[in-house]
TORMIDREN-93668 format. One line per field, with one value per residue (C-alpha): x, y negated, z. Coordinates in steps of 0.05 Angstrom, whole numbers, plus 5000, padded with zeros to 4 digits. Layout:
% residues N
c1 = (X / ...);
c2 = (Y / ...);
c3 = (Z / ...);
% end
This chain:
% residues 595
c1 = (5399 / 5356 / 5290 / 5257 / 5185 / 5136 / 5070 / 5050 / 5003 / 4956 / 4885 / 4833 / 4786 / 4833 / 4849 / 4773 / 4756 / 4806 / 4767 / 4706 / 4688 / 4632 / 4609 / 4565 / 4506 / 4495 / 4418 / 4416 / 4337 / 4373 / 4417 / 4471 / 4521 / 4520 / 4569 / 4592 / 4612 / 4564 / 4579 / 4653 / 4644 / 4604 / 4661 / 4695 / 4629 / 4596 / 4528 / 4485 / 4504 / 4425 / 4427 / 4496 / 4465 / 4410 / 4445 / 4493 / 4434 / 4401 / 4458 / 4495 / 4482 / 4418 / 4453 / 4498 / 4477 / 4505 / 4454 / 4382 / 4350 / 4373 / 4355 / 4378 / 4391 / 4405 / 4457 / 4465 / 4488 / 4467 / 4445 / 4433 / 4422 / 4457 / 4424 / 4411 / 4433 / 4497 / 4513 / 4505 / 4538 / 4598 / 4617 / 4659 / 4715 / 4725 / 4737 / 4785 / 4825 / 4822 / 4875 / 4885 / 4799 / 4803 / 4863 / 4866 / 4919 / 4902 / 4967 / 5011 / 5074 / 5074 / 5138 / 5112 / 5143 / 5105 / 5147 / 5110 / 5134 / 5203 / 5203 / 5273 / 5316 / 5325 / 5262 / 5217 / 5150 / 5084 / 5015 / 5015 / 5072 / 5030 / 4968 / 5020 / 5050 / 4976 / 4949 / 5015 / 5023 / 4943 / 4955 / 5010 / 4982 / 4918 / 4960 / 4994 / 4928 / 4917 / 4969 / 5029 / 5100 / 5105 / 5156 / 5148 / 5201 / 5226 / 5271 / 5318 / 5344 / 5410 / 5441 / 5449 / 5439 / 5394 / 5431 / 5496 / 5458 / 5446 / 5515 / 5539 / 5488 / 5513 / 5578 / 5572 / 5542 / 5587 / 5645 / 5614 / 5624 / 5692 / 5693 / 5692 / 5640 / 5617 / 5560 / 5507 / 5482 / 5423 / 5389 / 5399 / 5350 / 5318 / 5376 / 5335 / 5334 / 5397 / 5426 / 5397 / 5430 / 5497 / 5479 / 5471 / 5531 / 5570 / 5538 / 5565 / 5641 / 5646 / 5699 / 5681 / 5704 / 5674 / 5737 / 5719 / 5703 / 5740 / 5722 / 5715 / 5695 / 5742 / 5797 / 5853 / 5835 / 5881 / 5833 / 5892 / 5914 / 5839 / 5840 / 5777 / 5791 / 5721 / 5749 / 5741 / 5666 / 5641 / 5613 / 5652 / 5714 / 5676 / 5711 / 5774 / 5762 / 5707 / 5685 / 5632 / 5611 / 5627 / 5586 / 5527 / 5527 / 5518 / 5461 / 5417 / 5433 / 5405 / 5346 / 5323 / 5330 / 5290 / 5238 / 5236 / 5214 / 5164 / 5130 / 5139 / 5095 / 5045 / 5056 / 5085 / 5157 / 5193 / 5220 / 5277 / 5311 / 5333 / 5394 / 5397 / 5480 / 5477 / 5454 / 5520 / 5567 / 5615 / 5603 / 5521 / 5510 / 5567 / 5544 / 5472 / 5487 / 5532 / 5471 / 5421 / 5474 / 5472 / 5391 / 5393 / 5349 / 5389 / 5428 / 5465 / 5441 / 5454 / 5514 / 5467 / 5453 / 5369 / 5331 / 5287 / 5219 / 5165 / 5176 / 5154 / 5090 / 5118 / 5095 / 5177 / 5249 / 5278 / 5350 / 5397 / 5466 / 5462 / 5508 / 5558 / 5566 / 5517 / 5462 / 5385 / 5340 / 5297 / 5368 / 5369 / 5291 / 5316 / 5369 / 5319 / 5268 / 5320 / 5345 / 5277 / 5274 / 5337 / 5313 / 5248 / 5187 / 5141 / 5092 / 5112 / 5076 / 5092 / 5058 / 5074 / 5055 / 5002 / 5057 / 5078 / 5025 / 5086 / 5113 / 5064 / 5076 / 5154 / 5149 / 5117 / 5166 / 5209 / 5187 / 5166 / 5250 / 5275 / 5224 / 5185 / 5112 / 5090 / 5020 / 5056 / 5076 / 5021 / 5034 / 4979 / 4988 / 4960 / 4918 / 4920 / 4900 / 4883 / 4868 / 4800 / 4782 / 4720 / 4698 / 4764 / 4829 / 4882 / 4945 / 5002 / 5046 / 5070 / 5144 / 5151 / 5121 / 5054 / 5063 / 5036 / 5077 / 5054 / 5103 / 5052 / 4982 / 5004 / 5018 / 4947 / 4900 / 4940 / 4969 / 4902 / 4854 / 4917 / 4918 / 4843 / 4825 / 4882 / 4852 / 4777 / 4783 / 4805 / 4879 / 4850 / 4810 / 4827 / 4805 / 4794 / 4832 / 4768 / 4820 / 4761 / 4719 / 4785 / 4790 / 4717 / 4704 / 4637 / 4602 / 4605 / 4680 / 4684 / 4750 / 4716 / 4650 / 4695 / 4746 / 4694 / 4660 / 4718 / 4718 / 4647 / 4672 / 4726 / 4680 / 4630 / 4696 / 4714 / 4643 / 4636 / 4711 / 4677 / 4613 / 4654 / 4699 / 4641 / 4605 / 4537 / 4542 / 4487 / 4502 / 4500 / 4569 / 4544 / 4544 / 4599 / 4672 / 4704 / 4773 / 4792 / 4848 / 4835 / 4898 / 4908 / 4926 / 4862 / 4898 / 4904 / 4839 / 4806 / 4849 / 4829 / 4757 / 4765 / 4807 / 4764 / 4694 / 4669 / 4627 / 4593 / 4512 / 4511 / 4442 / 4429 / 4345 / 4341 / 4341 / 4390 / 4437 / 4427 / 4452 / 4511 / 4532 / 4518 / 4571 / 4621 / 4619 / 4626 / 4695 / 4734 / 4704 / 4718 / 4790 / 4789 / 4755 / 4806 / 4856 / 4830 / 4808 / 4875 / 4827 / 4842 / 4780 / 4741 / 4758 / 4733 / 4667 / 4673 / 4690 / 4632 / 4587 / 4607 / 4612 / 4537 / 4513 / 4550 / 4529 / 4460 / 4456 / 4490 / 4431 / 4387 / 4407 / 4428 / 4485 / 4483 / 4419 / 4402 / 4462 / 4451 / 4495 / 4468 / 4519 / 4501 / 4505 / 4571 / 4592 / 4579 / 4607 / 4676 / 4680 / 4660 / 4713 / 4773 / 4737 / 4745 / 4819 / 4839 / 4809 / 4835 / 4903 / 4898 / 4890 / 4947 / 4903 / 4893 / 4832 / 4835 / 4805 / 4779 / 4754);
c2 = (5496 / 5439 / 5489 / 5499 / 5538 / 5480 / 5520 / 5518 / 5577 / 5542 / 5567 / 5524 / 5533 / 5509 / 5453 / 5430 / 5432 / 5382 / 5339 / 5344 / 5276 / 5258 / 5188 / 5140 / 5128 / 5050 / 5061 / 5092 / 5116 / 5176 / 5191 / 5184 / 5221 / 5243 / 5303 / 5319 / 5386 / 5415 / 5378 / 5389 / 5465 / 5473 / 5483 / 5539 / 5578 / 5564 / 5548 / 5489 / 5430 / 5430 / 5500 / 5502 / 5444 / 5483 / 5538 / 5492 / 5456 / 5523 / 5560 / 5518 / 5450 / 5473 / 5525 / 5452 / 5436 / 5362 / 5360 / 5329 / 5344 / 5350 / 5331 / 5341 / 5289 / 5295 / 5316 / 5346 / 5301 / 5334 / 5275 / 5292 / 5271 / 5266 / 5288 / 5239 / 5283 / 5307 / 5233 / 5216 / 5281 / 5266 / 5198 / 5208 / 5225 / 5167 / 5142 / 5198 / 5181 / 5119 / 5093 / 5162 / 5157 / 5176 / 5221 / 5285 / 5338 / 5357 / 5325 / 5356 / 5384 / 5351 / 5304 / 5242 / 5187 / 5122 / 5078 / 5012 / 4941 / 4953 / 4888 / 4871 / 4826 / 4774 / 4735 / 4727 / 4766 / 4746 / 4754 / 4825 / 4842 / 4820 / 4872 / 4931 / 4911 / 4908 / 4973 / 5009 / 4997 / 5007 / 5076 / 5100 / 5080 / 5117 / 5184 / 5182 / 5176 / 5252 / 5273 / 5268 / 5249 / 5185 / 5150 / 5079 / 5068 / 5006 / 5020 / 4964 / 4954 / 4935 / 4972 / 4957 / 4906 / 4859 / 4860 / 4845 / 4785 / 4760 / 4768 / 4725 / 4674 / 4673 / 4668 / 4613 / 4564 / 4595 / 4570 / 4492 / 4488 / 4482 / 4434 / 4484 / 4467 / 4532 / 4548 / 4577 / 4644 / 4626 / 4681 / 4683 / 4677 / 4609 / 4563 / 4535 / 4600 / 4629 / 4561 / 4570 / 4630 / 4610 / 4549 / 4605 / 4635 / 4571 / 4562 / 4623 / 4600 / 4541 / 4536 / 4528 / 4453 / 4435 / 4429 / 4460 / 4530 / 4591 / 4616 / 4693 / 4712 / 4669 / 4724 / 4658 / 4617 / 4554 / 4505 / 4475 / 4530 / 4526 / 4512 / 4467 / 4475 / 4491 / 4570 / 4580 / 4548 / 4618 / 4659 / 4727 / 4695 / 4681 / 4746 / 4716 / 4668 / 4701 / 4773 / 4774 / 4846 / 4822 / 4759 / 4802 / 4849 / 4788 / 4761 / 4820 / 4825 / 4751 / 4762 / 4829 / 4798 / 4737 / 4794 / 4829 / 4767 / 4753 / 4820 / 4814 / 4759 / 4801 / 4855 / 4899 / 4933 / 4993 / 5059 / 5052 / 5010 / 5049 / 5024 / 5047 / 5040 / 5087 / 5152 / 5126 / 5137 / 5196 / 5213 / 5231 / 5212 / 5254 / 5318 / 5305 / 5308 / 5370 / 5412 / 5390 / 5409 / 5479 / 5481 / 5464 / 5402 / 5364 / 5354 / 5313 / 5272 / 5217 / 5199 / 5204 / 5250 / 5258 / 5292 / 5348 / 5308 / 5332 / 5402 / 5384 / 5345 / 5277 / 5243 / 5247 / 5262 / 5206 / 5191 / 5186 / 5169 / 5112 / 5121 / 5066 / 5118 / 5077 / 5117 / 5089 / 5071 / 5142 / 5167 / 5131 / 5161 / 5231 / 5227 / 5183 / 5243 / 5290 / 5246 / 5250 / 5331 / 5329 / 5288 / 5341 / 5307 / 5355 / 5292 / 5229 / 5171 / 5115 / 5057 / 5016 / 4955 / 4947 / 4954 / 5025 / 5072 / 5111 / 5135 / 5175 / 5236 / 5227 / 5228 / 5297 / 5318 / 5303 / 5340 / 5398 / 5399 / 5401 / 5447 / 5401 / 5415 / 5355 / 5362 / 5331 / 5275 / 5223 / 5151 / 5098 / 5045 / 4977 / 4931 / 4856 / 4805 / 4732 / 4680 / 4633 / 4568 / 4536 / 4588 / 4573 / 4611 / 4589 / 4587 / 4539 / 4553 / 4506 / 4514 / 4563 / 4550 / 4595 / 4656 / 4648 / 4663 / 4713 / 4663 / 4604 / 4644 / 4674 / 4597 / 4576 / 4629 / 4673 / 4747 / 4772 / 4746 / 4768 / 4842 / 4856 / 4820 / 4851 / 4927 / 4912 / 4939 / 4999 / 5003 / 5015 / 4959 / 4883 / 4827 / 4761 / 4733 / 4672 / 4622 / 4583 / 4637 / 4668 / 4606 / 4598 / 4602 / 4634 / 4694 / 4686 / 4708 / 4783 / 4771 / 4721 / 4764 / 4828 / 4788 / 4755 / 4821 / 4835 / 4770 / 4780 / 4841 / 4805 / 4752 / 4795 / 4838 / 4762 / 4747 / 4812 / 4803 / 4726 / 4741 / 4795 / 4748 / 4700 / 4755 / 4747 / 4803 / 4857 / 4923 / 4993 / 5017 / 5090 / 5081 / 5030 / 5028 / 4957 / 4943 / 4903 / 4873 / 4841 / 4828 / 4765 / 4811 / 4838 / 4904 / 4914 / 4900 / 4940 / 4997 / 5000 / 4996 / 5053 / 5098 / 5090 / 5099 / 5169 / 5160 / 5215 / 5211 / 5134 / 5109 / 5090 / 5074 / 5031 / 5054 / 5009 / 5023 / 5101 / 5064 / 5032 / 5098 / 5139 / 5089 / 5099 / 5175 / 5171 / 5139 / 5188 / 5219 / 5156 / 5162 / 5232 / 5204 / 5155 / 5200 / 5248 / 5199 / 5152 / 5087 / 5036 / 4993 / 5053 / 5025 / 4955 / 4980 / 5014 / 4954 / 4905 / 4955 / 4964 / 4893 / 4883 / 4936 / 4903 / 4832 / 4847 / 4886 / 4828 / 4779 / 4830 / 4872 / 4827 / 4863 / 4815 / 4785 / 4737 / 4765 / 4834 / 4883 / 4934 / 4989 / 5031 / 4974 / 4957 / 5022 / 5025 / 4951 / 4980 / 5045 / 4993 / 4954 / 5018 / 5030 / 4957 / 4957 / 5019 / 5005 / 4938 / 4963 / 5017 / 4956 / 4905 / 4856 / 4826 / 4832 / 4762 / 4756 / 4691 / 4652);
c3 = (4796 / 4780 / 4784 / 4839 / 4862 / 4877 / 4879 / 4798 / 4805 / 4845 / 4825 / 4797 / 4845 / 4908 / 4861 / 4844 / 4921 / 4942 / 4895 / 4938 / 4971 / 5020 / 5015 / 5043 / 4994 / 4969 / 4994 / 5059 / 5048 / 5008 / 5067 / 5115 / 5067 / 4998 / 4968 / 4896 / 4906 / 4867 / 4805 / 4820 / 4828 / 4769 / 4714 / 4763 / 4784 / 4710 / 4736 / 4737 / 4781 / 4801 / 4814 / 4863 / 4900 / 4918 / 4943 / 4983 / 5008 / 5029 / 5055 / 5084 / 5104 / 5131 / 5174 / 5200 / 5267 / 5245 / 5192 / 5204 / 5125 / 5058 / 4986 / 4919 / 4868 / 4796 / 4763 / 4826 / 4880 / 4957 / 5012 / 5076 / 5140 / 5206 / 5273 / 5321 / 5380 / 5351 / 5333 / 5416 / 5437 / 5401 / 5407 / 5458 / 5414 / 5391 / 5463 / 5471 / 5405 / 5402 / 5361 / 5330 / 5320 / 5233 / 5225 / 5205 / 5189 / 5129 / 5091 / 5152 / 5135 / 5071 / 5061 / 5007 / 4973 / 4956 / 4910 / 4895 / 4883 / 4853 / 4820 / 4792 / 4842 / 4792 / 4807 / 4858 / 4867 / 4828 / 4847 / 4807 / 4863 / 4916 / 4884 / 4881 / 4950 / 4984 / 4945 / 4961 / 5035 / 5052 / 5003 / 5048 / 5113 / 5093 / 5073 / 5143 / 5176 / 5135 / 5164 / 5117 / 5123 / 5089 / 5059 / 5027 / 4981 / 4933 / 4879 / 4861 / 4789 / 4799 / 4756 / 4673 / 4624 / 4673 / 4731 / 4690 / 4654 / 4729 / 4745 / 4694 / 4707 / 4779 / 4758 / 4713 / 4772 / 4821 / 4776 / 4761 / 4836 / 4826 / 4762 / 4711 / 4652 / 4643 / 4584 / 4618 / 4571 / 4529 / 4547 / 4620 / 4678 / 4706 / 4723 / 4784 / 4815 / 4804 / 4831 / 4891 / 4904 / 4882 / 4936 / 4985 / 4970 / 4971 / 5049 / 5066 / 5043 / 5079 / 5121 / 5199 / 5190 / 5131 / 5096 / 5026 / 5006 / 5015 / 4936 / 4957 / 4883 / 4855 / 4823 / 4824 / 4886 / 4866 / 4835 / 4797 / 4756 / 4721 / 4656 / 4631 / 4564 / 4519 / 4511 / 4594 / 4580 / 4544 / 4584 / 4554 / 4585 / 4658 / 4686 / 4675 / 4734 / 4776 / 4805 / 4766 / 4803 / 4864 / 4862 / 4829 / 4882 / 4931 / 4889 / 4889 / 4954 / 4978 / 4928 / 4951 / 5028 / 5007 / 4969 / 5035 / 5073 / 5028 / 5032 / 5103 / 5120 / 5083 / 5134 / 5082 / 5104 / 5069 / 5092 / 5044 / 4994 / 4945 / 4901 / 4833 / 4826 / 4888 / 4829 / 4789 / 4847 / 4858 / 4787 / 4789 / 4724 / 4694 / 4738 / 4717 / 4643 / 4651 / 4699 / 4642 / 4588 / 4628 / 4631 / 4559 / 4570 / 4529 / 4456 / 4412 / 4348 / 4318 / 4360 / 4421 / 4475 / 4474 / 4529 / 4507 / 4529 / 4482 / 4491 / 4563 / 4550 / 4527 / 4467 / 4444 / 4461 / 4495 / 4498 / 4553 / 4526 / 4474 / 4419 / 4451 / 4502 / 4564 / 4592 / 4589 / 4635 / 4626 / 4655 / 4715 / 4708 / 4711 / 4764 / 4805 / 4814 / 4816 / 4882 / 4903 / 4901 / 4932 / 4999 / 5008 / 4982 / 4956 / 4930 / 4888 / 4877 / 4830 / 4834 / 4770 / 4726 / 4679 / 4619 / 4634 / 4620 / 4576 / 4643 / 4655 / 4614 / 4614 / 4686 / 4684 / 4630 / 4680 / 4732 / 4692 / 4650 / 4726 / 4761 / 4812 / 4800 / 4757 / 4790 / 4848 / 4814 / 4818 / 4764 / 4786 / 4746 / 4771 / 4737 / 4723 / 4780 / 4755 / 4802 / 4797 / 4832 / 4820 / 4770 / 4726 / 4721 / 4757 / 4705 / 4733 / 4787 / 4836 / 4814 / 4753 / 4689 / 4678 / 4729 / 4800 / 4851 / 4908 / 4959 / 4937 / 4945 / 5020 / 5037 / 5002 / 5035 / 5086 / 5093 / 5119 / 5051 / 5005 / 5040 / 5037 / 4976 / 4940 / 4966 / 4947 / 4885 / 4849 / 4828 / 4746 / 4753 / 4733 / 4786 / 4792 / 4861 / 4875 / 4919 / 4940 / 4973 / 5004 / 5043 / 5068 / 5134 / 5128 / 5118 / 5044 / 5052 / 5065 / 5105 / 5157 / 5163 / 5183 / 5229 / 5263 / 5277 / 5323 / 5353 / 5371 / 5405 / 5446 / 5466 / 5493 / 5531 / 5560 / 5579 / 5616 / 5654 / 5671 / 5697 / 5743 / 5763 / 5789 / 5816 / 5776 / 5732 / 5744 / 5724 / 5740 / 5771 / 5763 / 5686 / 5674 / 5709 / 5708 / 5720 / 5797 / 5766 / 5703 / 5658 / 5613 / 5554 / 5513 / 5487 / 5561 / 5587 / 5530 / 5545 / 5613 / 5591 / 5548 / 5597 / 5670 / 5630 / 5604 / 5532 / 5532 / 5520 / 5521 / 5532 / 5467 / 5444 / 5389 / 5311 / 5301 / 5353 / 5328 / 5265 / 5283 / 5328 / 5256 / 5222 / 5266 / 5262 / 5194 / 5188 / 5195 / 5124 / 5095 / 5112 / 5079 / 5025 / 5008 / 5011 / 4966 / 4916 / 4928 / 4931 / 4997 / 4980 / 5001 / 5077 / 5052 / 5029 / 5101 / 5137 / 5114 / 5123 / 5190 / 5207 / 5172 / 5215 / 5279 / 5261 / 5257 / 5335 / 5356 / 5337 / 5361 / 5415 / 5474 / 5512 / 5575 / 5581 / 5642 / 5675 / 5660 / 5626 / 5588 / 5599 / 5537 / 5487 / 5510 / 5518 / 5436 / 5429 / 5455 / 5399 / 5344 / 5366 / 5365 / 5293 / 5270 / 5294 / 5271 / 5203 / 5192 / 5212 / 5150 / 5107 / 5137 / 5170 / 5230 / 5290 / 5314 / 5386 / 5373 / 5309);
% end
């Protein structure tokens, strides 16, 4: 059976409470936090938002032992703040977690897919790729920080009309190799880059001596019993000469390795590559059609075989055998999250294009025709990016005609400006990509400012190991542990730091270093946060906050002064560091010890 129980009797009420978000207000005079659970309750309980976020106010967040004073805001937003002595009592956790300092379990259990990128492998990735591939990876690191089992998937279209149309392009090259004027298809893909796959191909069949090729696609390997006669130039007769399948197969392959690389030196790697010919094998297809023939999900008209899509939400039917007998993209569609069932996620996410808000609903209609819950199924589509240099958009490539390529950006400004410019926006939201202030090296460029936070930190760690070394540090050895043996390798030093030194009730007097200790409790909400609400540039905003706060105890609060170390601002420099790191890491970018 295609049906399954997926939970569609949740109740509304469980449903409107995982929409409940604490935040970090814009003006901090209002508060340390800020809640919308009153206006999100209001629908369920059918009473005023006002009047729910007095009661919560006055029954329980004044009853929180976390909680330093309330107010309430209209329409009902709740503020409050956080006590100063639970803030110094407990940031010793951080110490403890360290690297696991923000996770949670509340996604645990929970097997989820992530599918983003999926770009066809008959071209190479754009600067919209580069958005999706950002947004996608910093989603799916921030659900496995809440717990769940994630899986980050790309689906590769190498199946159907396109792929054949690159085949044949392939072929044709492959075949002018060998002196046969071939007519390349009018309609086929960018002659530069499909050559310079066939050249790949061609490197791979040269003999060990250099004496020729070996022609593994060719289907009649003697060069002399070509023809070159104008009717072996069309490109209907190409099979005749060449595996045109074969040589496809190969193609995709060396595209989706060089789409890999790509995506790798943006610190973006998948779980699984996910073929689509692989749903076609061992007849799929056919034993699709007959279980949804059984289900009575589908019928015949018009020659065609039509999927029964707007009884289940969508805006029509949709068909899945063409009259020619070849099955449609919306089949591979329905076999695809059928697959995905079939493996034991219990939450999809598709990350798609700008062009394909229409998924939406026959995605659900999907789900709900095969019975996985279609409130588990989650379409984000992502919005235009458009690049800008000196107030002017940025419309020619380096090498293709009027599309950017993500290959020439990561060369321009770097993986770390691509990954966190790319997540400081909302997914529905267009942006402009400003080249110029992604390669500042200032404080103008929200990269820098955050990365050099953390360099801050590791000069201060290397100042403390120097002074040490030369004996003219001054500091108490009741309150601070330092290692004898200090090692060349920061991530070991600072682990040592972290492990020999208890963090419990560090002596912390200034408002602002009460501040900076309130920020750093708060991150792991954040994390939560951007779960809930599925939005990475959440742990931006987080991040230059952070580093804002940071920067400005730095020019302020002197933690070795004349030689002396104050223990307790160091002790604090250390947890904004493991916050920095572990945050940056969510995003895909690097803490650079020096700048």
């Amino acid at each position: 059976m295609l049906k399954n129980s997926s939970g569609e009797n949740e109740g509304s009420l469980n449903d409107k409470v995982m929409q409940i978000t604490l935040t970090i207000p814009k003006n901090r005079d209002f508060g340390d936090l800020c809640t919308n659970a009153a206006l999100v309750l209001a629908p369920v309980l059918k009473k005023p938002p006002l009047k729910i976020a007095e009661d919560i106010k006055r029954h329980i967040i004044s009853a929180w032992p976390e909680a330093a004073g309330a107010n309430v805001a209209a329409p009902g937003f709740i503020n409050f703040f956080i006590s100063r002595d639970y803030i110094i009592k407990n940031l010793e956790g951080i110490a403890i977690k360290k690297d696991d300092y923000g996770r949670n379990e509340h996604g645990a259990n929970t097997k989820l897919q992530v599918e983003f990128v999926s770009a066809n492998p008959t071209g190479s990735l754009h600067i919209g790729h580069g958005r999706w591939a950002a947004l996608g990876d910093s989603l799916s690191n921030i659900f496995a920080s809440n717990g769940f089992d994630v899986c980050r998937e790309y689906y590769i279209n190498d199946f159907g009309s396109q792929a054949a149309k690159f085949s044949l392009c392939l072929a044709s090259l492959y075949l002018r190799s060998f002196g046969q004027n071939t007519q390349y298809p009018e309609d086929g893909y960018p002659e530069d880059l499909v050559k310079s796959v066939v050249d790949q191909i061609l490197q791979e069949e040269k003999l060990p001596e250099g004496a020729g090729f070996k022609g593994s696609y060719l289907k009649n390997k003697s060069a002399g019993s070509f023809k070159t006669s104008s009717e072996y130039a069309r490109p209907e007769l190409i099979d005749s000469m060449v595996d045109i399948g074969a040589i496809g197969r190969r193609g995709i392959e060396i595209m989706i390795n060089r789409i890999a690389v790509t995506l790798k030196s943006m610190n973006v790697q998948f779980d699984e590559w996910f073929y689509e010919s692989s749903l076609y094998k061992n007849a799929g297809f056919e034993k699709t059609i007959k279980q949804l023939e059984k289900e009575n999900i589908i019928y015949a008209k018009d020659d065609a075989i039509w999927f029964k899509a707007a009884q289940y939400g969508d805006e029509k039917d949709r068909v899945v055998i063409r009259s020619g007998g070849e099955p449609t993209y919306f089949a591979s569609d329905i076999m695809y999250l059928i697959n995905k069932a079939g493996r034991g996620f219990k939450r999809l996410i598709y990350i798609l294009g700008a062009d394909h808000h229409g998924y939406i609903k026959r995605l659900h209609a999907i789900g709900k025709a095969t019975g996985f819950n279609e409130r588990n199924i989650e379409v984000i589509i992502g919005q235009l990016v458009r690049l800008v240099q000196k107030g002017q958009p940025v419309k020619m490539s380096k090498r293709k005609g009027n599309v950017y390529m993500l290959d020439d950006l990561l060369k321009e400004v770097g993986s770390d400006a691509v990954r966190y410019f790319f997540t400081a926006n909302s997914f529905n939201t267009p942006m402009d990509f400003d080249l110029d202030l992604a390669k500042q090296k200032s404080n103008k460029n929200p990269v820098y400012y955050i990365q050099y936070a953390h360099a801050r930190i590791a000069n201060i760690i290397d100042k403390v190991r120097q002074g040490f070394a030369a004996g003219e540090l001054d500091f108490d050895s009741n309150e601070l542990r330092l290692p004898d043996k200090w090692s060349d390798n920061f991530e070991d030093v600072f682990t040592a730091l972290i492990s020999e030194n208890t963090f419990k009730n560090p002596n912390l007097k200034s408002e602002q270093e009460v501040g900076l200790a309130k920020m750093l409790m708060l991150y792991p909400d954040v994390v939560y946060d951007a779960c809930i609400c599925r939005e990475p540039y959440m742990i931006n905003q987080y991040l230059y906050r952070l580093a804002g706060l940071f920067h400005y105890f730095y020019k302020h609060h002197r933690v070795i002064d004349a030689k002396k170390l104050n223990t307790g601002r160091f002790k604090l420099v250390l947890l904004v560091r493991i916050v920095l790191a572990n945050a940056l890491k969510i995003l895909g970018v690097g803490a650079p010890e020096r700048m």
